[in-house]
Backbone bond lengths (Angstrom), bond angles and torsions (degrees), N, CA, C in turn:
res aa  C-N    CA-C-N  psi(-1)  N-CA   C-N-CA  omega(-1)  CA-C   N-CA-C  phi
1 X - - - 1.471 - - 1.517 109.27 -
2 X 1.279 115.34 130.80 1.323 127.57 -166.88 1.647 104.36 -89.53
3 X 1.571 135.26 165.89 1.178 142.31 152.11 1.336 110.70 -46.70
4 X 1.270 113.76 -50.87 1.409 110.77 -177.40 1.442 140.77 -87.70
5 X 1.738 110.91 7.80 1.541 125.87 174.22 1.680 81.86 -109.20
6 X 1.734 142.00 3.05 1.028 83.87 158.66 1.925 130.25 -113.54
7 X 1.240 128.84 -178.75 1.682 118.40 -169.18 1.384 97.56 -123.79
8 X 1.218 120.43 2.85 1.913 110.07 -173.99 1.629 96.97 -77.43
9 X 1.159 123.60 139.75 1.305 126.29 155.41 1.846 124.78 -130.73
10 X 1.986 91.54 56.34 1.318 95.63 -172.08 1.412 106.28 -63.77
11 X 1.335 147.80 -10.36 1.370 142.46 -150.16 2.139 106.55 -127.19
12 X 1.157 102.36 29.83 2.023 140.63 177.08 1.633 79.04 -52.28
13 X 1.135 120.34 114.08 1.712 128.25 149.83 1.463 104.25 82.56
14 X 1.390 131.63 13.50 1.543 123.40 -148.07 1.407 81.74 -122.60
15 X 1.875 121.10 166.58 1.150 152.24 172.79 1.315 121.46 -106.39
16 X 1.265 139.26 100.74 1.454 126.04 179.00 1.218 98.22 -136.61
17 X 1.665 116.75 144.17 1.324 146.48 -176.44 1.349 113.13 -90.83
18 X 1.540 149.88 141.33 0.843 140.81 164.23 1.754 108.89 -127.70
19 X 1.166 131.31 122.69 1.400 138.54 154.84 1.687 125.41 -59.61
20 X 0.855 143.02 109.75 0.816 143.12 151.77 1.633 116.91 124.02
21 X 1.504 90.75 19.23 1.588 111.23 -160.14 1.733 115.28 -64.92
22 X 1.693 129.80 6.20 1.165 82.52 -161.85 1.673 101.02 -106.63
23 X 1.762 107.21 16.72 1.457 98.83 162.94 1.409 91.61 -155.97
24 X 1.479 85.67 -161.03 1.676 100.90 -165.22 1.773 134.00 19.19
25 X 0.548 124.31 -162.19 1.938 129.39 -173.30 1.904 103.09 -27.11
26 X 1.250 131.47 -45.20 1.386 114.12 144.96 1.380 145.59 -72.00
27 X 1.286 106.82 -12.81 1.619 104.37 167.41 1.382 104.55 -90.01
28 X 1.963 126.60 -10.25 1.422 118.75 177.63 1.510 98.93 -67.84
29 X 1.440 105.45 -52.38 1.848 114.69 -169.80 1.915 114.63 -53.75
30 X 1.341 114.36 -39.13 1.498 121.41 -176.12 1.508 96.41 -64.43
31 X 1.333 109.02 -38.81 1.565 93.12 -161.98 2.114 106.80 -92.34
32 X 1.846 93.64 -6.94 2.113 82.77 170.35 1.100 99.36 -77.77
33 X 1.718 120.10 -34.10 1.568 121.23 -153.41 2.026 114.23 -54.55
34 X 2.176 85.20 -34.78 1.415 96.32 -179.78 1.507 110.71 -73.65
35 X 1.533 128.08 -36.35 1.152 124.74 -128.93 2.161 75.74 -96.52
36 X 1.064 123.41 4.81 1.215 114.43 -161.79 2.053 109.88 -135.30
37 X 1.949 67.13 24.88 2.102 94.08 171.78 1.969 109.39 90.38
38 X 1.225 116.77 -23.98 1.314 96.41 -167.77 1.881 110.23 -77.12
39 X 1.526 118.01 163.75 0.962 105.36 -175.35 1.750 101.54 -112.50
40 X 1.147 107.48 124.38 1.426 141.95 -155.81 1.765 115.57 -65.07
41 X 1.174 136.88 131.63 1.633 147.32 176.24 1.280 99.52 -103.55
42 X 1.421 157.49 78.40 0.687 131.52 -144.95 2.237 90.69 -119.20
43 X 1.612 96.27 118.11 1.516 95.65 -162.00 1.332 98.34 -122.47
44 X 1.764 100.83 128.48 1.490 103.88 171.42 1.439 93.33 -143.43
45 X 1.783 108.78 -173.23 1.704 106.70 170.88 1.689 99.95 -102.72
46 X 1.199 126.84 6.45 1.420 132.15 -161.70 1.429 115.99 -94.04
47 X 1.484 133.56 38.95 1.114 139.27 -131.72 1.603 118.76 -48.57
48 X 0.884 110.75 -55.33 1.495 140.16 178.89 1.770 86.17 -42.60
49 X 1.623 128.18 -84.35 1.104 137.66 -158.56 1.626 121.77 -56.66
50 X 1.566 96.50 -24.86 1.413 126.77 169.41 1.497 93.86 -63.48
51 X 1.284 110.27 -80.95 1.704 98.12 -162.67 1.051 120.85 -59.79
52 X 1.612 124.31 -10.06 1.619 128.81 147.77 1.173 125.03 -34.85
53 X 1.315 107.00 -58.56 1.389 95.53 166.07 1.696 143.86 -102.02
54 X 1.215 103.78 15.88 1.634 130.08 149.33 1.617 97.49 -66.30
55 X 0.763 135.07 -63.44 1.704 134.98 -163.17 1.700 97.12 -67.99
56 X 1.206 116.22 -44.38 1.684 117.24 -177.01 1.361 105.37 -51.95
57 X 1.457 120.04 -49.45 1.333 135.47 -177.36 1.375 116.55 -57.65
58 X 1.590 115.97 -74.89 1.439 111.77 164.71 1.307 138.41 -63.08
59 X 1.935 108.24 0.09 1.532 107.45 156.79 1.490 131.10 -101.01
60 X 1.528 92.01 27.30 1.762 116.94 176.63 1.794 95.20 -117.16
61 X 1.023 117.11 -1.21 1.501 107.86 -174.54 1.348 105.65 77.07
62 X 1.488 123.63 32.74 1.270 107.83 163.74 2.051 107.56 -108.69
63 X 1.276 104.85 -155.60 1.864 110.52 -169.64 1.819 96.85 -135.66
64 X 1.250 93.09 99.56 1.547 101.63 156.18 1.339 119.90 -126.30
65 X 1.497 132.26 -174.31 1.542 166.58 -141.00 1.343 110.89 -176.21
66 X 1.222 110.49 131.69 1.478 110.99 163.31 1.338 99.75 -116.35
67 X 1.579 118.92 135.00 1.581 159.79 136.13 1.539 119.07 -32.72
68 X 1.096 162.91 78.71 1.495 128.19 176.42 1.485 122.90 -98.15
69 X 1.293 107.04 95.19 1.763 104.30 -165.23 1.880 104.41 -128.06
70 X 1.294 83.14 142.61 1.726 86.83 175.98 2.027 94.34 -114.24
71 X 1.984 90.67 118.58 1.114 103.87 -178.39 1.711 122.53 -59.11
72 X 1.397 111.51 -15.00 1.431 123.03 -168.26 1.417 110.99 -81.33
73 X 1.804 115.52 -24.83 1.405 122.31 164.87 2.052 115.33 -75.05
74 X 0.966 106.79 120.23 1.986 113.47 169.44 1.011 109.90 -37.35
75 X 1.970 91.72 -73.44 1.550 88.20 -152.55 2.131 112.64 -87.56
76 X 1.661 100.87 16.20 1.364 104.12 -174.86 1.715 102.99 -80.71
77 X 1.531 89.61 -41.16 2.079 117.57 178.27 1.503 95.36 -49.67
78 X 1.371 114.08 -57.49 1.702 106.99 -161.78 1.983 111.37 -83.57
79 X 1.357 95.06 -9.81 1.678 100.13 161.83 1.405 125.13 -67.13
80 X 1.621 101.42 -56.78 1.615 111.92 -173.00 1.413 94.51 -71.73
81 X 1.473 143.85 -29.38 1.576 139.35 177.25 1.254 99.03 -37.65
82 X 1.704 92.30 -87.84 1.745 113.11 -173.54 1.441 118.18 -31.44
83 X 1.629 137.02 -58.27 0.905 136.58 171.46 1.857 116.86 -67.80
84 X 1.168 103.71 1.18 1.648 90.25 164.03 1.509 92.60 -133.42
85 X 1.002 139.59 2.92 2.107 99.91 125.03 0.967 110.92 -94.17
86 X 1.298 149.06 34.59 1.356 133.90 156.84 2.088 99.53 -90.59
87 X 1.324 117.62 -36.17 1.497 131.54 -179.65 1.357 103.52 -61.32
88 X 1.626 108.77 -33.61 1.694 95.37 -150.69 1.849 89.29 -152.32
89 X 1.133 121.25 83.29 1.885 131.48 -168.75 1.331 86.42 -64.74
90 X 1.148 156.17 -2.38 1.559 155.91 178.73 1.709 111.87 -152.17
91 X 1.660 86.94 98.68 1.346 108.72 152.15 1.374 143.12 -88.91
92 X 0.980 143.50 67.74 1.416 142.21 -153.37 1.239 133.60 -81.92
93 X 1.511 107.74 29.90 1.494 116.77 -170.06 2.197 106.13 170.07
94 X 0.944 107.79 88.38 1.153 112.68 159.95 1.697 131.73 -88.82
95 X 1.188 140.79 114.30 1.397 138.83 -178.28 1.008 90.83 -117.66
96 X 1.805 111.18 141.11 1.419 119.57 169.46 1.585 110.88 -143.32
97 X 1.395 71.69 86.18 1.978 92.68 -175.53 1.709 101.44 -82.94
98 X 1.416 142.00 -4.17 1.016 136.27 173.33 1.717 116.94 -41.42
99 X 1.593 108.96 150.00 1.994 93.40 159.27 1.467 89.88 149.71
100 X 1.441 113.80 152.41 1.398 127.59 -163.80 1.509 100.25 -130.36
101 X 1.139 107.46 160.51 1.561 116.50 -162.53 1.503 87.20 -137.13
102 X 1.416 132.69 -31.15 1.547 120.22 -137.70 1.951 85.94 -106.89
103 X 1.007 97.56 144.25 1.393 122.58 173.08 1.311 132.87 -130.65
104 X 1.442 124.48 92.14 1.316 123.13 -165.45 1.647 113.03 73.12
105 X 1.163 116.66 10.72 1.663 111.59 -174.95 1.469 115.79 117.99
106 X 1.360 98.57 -19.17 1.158 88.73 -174.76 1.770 116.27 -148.97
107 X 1.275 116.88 158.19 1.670 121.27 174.20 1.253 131.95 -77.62
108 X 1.382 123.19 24.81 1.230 131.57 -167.67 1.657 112.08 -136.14
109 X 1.020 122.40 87.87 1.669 122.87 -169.08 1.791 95.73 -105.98
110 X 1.208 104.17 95.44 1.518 95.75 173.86 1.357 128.55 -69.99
111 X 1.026 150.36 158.63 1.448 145.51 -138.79 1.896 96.69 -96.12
112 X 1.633 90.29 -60.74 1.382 116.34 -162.89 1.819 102.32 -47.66
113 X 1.712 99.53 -58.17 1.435 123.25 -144.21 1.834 93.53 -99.11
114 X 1.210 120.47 -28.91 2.107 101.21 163.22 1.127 107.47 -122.26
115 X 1.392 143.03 11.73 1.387 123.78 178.91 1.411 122.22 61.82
116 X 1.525 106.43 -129.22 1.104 110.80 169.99 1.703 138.52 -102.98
117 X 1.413 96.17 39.02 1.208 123.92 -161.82 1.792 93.11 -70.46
118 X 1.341 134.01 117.13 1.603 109.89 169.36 1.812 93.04 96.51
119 X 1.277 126.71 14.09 1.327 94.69 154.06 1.339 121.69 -108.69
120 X 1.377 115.86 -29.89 1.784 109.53 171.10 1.786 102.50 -39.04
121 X 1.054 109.58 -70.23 1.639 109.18 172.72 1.030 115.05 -16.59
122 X 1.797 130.65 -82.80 1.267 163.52 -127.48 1.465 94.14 -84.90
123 X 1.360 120.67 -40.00 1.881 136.03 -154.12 1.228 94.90 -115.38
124 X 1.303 123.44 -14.14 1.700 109.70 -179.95 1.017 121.07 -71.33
125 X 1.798 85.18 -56.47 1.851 107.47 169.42 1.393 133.55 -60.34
126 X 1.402 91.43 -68.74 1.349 89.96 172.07 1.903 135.91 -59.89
127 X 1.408 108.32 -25.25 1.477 117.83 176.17 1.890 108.78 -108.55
128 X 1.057 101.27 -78.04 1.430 110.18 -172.72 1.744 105.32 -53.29
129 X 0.818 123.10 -53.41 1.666 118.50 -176.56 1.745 105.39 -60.28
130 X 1.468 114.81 -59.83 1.595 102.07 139.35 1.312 149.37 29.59
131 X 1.526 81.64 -91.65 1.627 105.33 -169.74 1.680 87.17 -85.14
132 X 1.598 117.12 -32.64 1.555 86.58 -165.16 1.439 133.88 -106.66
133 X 1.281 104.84 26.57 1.326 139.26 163.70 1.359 116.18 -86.51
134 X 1.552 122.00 -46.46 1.320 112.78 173.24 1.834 108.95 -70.86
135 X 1.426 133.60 -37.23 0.612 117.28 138.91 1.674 163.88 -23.26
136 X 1.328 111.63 -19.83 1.217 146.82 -143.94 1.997 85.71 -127.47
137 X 1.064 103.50 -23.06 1.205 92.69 -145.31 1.455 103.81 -128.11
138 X 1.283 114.70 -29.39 1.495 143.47 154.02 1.774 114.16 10.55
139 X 1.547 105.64 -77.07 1.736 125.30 -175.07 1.615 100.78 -50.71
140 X 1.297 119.28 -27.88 1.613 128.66 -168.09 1.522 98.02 -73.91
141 X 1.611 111.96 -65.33 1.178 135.08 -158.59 1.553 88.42 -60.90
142 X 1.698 132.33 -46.41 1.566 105.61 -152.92 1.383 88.61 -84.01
143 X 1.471 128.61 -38.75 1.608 113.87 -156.17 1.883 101.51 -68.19
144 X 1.181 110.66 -6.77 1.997 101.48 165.21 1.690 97.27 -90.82
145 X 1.389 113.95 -45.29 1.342 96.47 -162.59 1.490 109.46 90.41
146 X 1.568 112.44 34.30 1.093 125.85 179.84 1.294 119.27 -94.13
147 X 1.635 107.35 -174.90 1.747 111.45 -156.28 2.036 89.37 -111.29
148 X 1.599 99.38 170.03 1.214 110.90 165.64 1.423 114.75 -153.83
149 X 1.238 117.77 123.59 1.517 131.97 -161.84 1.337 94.53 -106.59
150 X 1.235 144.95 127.73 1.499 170.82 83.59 1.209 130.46 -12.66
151 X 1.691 119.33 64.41 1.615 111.51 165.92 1.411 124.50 -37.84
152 X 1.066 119.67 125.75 1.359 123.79 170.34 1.860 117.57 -116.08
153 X 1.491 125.35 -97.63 1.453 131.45 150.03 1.661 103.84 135.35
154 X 1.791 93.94 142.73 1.564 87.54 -169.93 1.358 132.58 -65.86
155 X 1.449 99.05 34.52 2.306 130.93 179.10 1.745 74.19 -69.25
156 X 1.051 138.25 -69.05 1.408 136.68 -130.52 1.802 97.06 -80.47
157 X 0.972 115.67 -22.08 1.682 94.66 179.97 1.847 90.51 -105.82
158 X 1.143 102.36 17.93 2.168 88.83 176.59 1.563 98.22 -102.10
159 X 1.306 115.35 169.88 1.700 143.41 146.98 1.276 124.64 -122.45
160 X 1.646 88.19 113.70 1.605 110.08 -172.11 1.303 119.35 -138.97
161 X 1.029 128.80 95.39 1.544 134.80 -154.42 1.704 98.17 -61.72
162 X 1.093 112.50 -43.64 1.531 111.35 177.21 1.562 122.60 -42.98
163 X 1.573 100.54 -45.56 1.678 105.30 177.06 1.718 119.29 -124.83
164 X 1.239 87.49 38.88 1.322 88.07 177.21 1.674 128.57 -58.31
165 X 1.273 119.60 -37.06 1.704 113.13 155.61 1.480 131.43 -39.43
166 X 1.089 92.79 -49.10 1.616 117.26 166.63 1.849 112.65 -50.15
167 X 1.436 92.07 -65.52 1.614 95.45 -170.03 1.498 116.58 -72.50
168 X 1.470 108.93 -12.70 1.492 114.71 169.21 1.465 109.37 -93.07
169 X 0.880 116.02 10.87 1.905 117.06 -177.70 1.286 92.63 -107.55
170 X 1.595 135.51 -38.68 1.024 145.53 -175.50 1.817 114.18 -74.95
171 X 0.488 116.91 -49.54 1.815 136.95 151.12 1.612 118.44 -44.64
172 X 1.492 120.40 -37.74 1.051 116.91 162.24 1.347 105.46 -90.98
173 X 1.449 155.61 -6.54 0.950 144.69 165.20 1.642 111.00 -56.84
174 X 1.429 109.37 -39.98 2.028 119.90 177.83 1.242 91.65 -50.34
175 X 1.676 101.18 -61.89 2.054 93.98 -165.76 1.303 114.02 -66.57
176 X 1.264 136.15 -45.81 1.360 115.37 176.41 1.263 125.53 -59.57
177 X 1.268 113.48 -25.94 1.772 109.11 176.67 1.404 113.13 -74.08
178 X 1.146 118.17 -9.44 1.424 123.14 -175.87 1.697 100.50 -81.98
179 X 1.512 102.25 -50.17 1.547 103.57 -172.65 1.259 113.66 -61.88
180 X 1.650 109.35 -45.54 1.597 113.52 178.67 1.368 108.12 -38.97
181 X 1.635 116.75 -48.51 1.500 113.67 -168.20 1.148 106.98 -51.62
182 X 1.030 117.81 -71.87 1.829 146.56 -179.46 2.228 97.14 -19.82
183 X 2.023 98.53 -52.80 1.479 89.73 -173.91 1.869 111.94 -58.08
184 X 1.369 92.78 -54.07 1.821 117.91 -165.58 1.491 99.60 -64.86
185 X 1.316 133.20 -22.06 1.566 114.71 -172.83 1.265 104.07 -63.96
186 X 1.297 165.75 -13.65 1.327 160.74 164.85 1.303 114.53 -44.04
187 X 1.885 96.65 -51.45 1.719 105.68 -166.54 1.580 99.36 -86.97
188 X 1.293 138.53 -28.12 1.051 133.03 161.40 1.356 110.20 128.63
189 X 1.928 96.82 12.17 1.397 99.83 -175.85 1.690 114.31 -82.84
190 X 1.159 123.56 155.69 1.394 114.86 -164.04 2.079 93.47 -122.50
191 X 1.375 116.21 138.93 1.286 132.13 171.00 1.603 139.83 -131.62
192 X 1.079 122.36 124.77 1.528 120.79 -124.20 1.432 110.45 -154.26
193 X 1.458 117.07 103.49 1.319 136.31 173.35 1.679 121.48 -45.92
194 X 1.392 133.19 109.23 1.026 103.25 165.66 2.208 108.44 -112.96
195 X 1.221 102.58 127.46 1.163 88.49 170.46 2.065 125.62 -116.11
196 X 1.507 103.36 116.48 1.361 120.60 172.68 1.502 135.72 -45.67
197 X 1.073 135.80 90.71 1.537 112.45 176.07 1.459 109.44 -57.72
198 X 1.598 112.71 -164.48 1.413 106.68 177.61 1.729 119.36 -69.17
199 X 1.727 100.33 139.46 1.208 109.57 152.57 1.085 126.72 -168.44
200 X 1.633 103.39 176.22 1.736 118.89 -135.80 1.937 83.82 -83.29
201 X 1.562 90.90 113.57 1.511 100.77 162.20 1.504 104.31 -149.84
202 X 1.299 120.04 -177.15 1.456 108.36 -165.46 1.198 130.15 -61.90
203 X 1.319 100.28 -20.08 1.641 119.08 -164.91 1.496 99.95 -76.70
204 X 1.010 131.24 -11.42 1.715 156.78 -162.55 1.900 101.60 -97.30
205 X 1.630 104.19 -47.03 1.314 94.69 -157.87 1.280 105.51 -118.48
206 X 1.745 106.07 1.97 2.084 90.75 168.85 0.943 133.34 -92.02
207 X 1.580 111.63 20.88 1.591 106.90 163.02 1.179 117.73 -105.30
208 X 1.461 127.61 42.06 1.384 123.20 -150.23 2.038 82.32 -159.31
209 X 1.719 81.05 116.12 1.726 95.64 170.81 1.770 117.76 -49.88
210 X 1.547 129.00 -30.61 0.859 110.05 -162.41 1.646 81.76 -128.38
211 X 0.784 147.70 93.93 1.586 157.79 142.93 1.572 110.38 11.13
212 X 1.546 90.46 -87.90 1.579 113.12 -175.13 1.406 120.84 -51.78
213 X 1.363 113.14 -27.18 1.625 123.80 -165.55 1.702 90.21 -95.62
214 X 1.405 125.26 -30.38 1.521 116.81 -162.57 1.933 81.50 -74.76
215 X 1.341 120.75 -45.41 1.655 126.30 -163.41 1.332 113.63 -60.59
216 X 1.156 104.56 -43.73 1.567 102.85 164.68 1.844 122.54 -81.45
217 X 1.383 108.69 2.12 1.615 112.78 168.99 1.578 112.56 -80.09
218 X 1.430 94.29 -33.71 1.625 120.69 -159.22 2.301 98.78 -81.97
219 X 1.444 99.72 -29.68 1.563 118.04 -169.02 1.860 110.29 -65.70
220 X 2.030 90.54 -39.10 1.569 99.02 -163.33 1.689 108.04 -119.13
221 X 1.540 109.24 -19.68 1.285 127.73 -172.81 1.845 125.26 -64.55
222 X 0.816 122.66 112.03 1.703 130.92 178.49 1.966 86.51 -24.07
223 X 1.506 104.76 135.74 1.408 99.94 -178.75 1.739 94.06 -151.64
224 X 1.347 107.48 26.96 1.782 110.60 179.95 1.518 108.29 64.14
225 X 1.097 119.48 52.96 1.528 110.72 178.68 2.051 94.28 -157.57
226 X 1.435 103.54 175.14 1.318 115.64 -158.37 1.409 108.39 -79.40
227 X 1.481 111.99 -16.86 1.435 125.81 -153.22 2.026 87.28 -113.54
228 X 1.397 125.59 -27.72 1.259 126.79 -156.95 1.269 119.53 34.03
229 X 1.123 122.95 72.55 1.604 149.11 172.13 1.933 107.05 -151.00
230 X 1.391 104.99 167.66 1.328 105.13 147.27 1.991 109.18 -120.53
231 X 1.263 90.15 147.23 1.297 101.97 166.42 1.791 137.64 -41.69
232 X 1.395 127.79 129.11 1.043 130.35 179.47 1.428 97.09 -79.74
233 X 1.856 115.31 157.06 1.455 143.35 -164.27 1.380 86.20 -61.12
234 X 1.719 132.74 -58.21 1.064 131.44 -126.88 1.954 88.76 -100.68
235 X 1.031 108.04 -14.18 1.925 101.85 -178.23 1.585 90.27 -72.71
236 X 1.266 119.15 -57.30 1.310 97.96 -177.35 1.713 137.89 -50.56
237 X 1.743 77.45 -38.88 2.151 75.95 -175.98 1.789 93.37 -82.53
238 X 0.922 128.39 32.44 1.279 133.93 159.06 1.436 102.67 -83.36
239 X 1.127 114.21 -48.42 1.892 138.77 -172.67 1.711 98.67 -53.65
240 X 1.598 93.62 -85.95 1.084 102.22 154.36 1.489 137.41 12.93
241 X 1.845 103.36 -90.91 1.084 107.31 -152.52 1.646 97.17 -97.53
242 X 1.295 133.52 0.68 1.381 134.35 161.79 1.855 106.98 -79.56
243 X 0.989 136.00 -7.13 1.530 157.72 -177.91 1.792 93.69 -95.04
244 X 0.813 137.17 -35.71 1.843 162.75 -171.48 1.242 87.54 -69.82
245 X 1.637 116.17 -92.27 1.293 144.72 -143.09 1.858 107.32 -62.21
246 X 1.176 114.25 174.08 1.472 148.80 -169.73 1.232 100.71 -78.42
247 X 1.856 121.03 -20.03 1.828 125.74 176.49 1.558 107.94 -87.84
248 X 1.330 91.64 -5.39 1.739 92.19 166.48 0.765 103.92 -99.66
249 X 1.187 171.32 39.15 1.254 136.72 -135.37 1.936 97.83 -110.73
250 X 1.330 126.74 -21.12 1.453 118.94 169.43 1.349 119.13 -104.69
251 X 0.922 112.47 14.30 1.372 128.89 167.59 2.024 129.44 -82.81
252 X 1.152 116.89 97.56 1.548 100.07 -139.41 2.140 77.36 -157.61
253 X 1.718 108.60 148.95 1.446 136.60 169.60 1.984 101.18 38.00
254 X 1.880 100.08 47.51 1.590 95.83 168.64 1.474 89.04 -140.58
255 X 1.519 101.36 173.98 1.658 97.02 172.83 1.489 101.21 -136.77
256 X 1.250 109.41 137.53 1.434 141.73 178.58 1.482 102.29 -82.13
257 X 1.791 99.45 119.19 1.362 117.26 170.97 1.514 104.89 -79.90
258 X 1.930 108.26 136.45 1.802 94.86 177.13 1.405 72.00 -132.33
259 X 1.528 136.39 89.52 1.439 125.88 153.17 1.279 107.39 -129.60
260 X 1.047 118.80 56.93 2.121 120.23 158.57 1.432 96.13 23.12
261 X 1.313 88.19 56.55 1.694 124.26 158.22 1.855 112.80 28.01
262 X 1.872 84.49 64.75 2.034 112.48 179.96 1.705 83.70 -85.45
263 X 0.993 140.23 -52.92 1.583 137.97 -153.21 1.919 100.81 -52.39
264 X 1.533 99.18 -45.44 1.207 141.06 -157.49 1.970 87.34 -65.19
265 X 0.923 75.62 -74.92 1.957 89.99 -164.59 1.471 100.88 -30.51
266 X 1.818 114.35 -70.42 1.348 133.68 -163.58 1.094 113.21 -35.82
């Protein structure tokens, strides 16, 4: 789905942040969040790729900012917070599609054979940097009365000795979004799991000599799921950004399976 087939503009005057924006499943979500009126945070540590997609945005006529934060630093997380609610006292939409899988080069941390080689990494990012951004960011989020979306992925209900850091970072992403809800339901803020089966984003296709030919294997190819495909960037921040919006609005501390029904199959 393109920017331009779509007409919803639930997010008209609103602010939403996205982590992990400057590719795959967060740079899909920064750029619906814009194309559907909100004006865009768009936060990664990738600077260059970040302002890629700030420029994508405002050369669709939409309103972005680029962020440059590396989630694995504290006190960098609780800087870029503070100064973007200090920019913007109403945030109305946080997504935090950020999170690293790769360890030392590679996606495979075997349980047996490195231990705990790759979890400060794995837990910084993906959980603790997280948590301390919404934190960071919190006073913004209640005075809108805004939402917070929580990538997670269906890593967290598998066992895989290979990625097990990963799939337990992913697993605590369910529980913390649950708790977050539990804190913010008072203020009226609502927080909200989305979890992805596989899809074709870069992290998918740079180990593979021919890119395009692995994307279209990955588009039509048996991939353990109900639909036998993997998912495009933009079905998800579809997920996503309806989890965001005012059509959620009672929907709050669960997480939404988006795997072309992998939960389903198993």
């Amino acid at each position: 789905m393109t920017s331009a087939s779509i007409t919803q503009r639930r997010f008209d005057g609103r602010v939403a942040a996205v982590t992990g924006a400057a590719s795959g499943i967060g740079r899909a979500t920064a750029l619906r969040l814009a194309a559907e009126g909100a004006h865009v945070v768009v936060i990664d540590r990738a600077a260059e790729d970040a302002e890629r997609t700030t420029t994508a945005i405002r050369t669709s006529g939409g309103s972005a900012e680029t962020v440059v934060v590396d989630l694995g630093d504290d006190a960098a997380v609780s800087a870029a917070g503070t100064s973007l609610a200090t920019r913007h006292a109403r945030l109305h939409a946080l997504a935090n599609c950020a999170g690293v899988v790769h360890v030392d080069g590679s996606q495979e941390n075997p349980f047996l054979e490195r231990g705990l080689t790759g979890w400060d990494l794995v837990m910084g990012v993906n959980v603790r940097g997280l948590a301390g951004l919404v934190l960071a960011v919190a006073p913004a989020l209640v005075a809108a009365r805004g939402a917070v979306v929580n990538v997670s992925s269906e890593a967290a209900y598998r066992a895989r000795a290979g990625r097990w850091i990963y799939d337990a970072s992913k697993a605590a992403v369910v529980s913390v979004t649950r708790s977050m809800a539990a804190a913010f339901a008072p203020d009226g803020v609502r927080v909200v799991g989305v979890a992805p089966g596989g899809t074709i984003t870069e992290m998918h296709l740079q180990d593979h000599a021919d890119p395009e030919a692995a994307r279209e294997r990955m588009r039509h190819g048996a991939n353990g799921n109900l639909l036998n495909r993997l998912a495009e960037p933009e079905e998800i921040a579809a997920a996503i950004t309806f989890a965001l919006s005012d059509d959620a609005s009672f929907i709050t501390g669960t997480t939404l399976a988006v795997d072309g029904g992998g939960a389903a199959s198993r």
